[in-house]
C-alpha positions in Angstrom: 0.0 0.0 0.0 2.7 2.5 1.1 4.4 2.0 -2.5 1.0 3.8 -4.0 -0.2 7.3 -5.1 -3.4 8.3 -2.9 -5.9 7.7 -6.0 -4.8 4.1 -6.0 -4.4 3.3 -2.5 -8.1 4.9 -1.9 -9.2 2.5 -5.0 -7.4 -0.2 -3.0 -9.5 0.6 0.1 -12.7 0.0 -2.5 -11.9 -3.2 -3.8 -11.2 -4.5 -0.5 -14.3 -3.2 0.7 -16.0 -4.9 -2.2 -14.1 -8.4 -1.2 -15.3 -8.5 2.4 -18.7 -7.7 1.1 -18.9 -10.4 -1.4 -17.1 -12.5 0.7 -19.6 -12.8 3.7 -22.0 -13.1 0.8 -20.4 -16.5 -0.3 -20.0 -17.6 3.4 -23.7 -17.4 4.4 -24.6 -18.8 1.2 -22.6 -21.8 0.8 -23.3 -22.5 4.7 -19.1 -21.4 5.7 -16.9 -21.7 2.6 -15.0 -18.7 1.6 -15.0 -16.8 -1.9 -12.2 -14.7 -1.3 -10.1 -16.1 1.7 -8.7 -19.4 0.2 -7.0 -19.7 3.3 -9.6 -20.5 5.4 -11.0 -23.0 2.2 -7.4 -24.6 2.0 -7.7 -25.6 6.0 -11.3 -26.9 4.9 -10.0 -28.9 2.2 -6.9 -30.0 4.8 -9.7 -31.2 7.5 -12.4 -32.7 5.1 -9.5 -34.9 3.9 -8.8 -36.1 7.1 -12.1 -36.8 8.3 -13.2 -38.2 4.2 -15.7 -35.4 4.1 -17.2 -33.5 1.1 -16.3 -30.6 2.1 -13.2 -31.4 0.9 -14.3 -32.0 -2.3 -16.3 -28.2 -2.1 -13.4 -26.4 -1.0 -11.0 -27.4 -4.0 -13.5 -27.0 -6.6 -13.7 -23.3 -5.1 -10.0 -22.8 -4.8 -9.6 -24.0 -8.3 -12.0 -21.8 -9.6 -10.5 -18.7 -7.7 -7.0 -19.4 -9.1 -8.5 -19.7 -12.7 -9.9 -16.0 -11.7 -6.6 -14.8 -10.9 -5.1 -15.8 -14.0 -7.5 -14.8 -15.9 -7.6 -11.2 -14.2 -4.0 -11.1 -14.6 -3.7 -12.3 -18.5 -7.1 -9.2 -19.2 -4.4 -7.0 -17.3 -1.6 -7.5 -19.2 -3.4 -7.2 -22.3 -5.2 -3.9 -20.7 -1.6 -1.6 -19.9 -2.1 1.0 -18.5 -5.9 0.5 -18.5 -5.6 -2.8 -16.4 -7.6 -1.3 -13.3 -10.6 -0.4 -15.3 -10.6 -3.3 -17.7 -10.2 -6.0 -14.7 -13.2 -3.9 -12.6 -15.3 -4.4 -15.7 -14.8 -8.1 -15.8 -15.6 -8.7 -12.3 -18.4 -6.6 -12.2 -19.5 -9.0 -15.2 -18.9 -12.0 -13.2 -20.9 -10.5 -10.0 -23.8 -9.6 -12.5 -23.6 -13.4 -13.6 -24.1 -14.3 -10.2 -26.6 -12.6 -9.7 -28.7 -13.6 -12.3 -27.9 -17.5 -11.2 -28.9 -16.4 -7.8 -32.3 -15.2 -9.3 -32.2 -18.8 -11.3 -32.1 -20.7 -7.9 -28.9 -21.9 -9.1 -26.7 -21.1 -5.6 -23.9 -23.6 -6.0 -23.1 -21.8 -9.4 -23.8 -18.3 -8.0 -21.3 -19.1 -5.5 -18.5 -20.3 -7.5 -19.0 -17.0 -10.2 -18.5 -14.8 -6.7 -15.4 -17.0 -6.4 -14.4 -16.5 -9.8 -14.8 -12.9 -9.4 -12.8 -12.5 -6.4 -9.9 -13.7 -8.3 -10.1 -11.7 -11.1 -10.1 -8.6 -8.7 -7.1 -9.4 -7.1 -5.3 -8.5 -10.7 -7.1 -5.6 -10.3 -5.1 -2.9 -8.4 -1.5 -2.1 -9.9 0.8 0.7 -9.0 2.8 2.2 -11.9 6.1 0.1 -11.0 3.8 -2.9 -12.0 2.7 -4.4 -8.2 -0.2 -5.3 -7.5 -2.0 -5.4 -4.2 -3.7 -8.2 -3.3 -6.7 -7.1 -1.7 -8.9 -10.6 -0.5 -6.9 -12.0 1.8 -5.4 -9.9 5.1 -3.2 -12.3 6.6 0.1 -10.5 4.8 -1.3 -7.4 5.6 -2.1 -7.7 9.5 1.8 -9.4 9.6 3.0 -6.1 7.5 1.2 -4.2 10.3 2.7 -5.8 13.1 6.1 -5.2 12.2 5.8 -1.7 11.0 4.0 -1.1 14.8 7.1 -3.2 16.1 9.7 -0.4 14.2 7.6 2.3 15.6 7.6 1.3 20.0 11.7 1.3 18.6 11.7 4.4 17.5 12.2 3.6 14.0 9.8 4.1 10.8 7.0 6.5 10.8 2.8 5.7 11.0 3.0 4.0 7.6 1.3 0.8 9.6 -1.9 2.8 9.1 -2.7 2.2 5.3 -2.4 -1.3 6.4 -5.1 -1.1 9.0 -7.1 0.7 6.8 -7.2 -2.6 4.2 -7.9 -4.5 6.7 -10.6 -2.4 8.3 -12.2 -2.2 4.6 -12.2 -5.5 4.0 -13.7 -6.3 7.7 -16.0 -3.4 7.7 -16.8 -4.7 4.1 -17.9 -8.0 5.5 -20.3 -6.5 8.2 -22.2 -4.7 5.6 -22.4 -7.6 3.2 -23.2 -10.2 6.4 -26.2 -8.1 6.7 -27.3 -7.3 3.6 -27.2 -11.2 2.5 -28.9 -11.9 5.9 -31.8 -9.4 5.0 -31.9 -9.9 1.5 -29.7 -12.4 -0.5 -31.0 -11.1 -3.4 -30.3 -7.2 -2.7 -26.8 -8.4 -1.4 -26.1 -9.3 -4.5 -27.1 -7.1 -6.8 -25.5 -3.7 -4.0 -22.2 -5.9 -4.6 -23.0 -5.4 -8.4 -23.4 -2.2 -8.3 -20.0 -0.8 -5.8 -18.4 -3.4 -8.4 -19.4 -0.6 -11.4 -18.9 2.4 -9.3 -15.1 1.1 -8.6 -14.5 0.6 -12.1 -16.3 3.7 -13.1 -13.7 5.4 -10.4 -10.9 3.3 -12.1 -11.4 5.1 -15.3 -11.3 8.8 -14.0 -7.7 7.9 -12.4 -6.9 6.4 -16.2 -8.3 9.7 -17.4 -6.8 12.0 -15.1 -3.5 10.7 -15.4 -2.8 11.3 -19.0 
């Protein structure tokens, strides 16, 4: 995050926001797998193996699927240049519409694995000009960045730069809440808000294209 100009850092914040949201939307949904955080899926594959469960079988179609979204995110941003952020938002606010209108089909398992797909895709989505991209589903690297930037600090070294890294985090946790909610109230709405901040972030993504020239 530090490594980023505001516009993109803020745009960061978004996306994050957006993977909570759709996360907690996969998690109710599919009854506790993940869309986003194949961490959490990887220790469900790990322990449905060792107790011969299904779950297993669940959790590495849905890894699979999330690691054909990151390729294919990254291969659209490669081909995109300097358009990647807005060409990668596009295509995963395509694949949340999809899962929408599977959602409105009754077709849940397939609604489920588009969000997954999605999720991958926007983690090529965020890239600063030296070609890095932030990975914005899972937190794990982030909270550990936080620590140790918090740990230079008590020793007098560094500066606050720990506090773009607890703002991702807070996004994608805060993003969550909202989206635990919404699918609780309305499954239906839940998807089709996460649609919707998936249009206004690429939207966003095009002004910073724009501006920039």
């Amino acid at each position: 995050m530090i490594r980023f100009d505001p516009s993109h850092q803020l745009l960061a914040v978004g996306v994050a926001t957006l993977a909570g949201f759709v996360d907690a939307i996969g998690f109710v949904e599919s009854a506790g797998f993940f869309v986003s955080f194949m961490t959490g899926n990887s220790t469900r594959l790990a322990v449905g193996l060792a107790e011969a469960q299904h779950a297993a079988l669940v959790a590495a179609i849905i890894i699979a699927v999330f690691v054909t979204g990151v390729v294919a995110g990254s291969l659209v941003g490669a081909q995109a240049g300097r358009r990647r952020t807005p060409a990668v938002l596009s295509g995963v606010t395509i694949l949340l519409g999809i899962a929408t209108l599977l959602r409105l089909d009754g077709e849940g398992w397939s609604a489920v694995l588009s969000l997954a797909l999605a999720m991958g895709v926007a983690n090529a989505a965020v890239a600063g000009r030296d070609g890095s991209v932030i990975g914005v589903t899972y937190m794990t690297g982030t909270l550990v960045q936080m620590g140790q930037k918090i740990a230079n600090a008590l020793r007098g070294e560094g500066d606050r730069r720990w506090l773009h890294h607890l703002g991702l985090w807070a996004a994608l946790a805060g993003g969550a809440l909202l989206g635990a909610r919404a699918v609780i109230w309305s499954p239906l709405l839940a998807y089709g808000f996460a649609v919707v901040m998936a249009a206004l972030l690429a939207l966003r993504a095009r002004w910073i294209v724009r501006d920039a020239r």
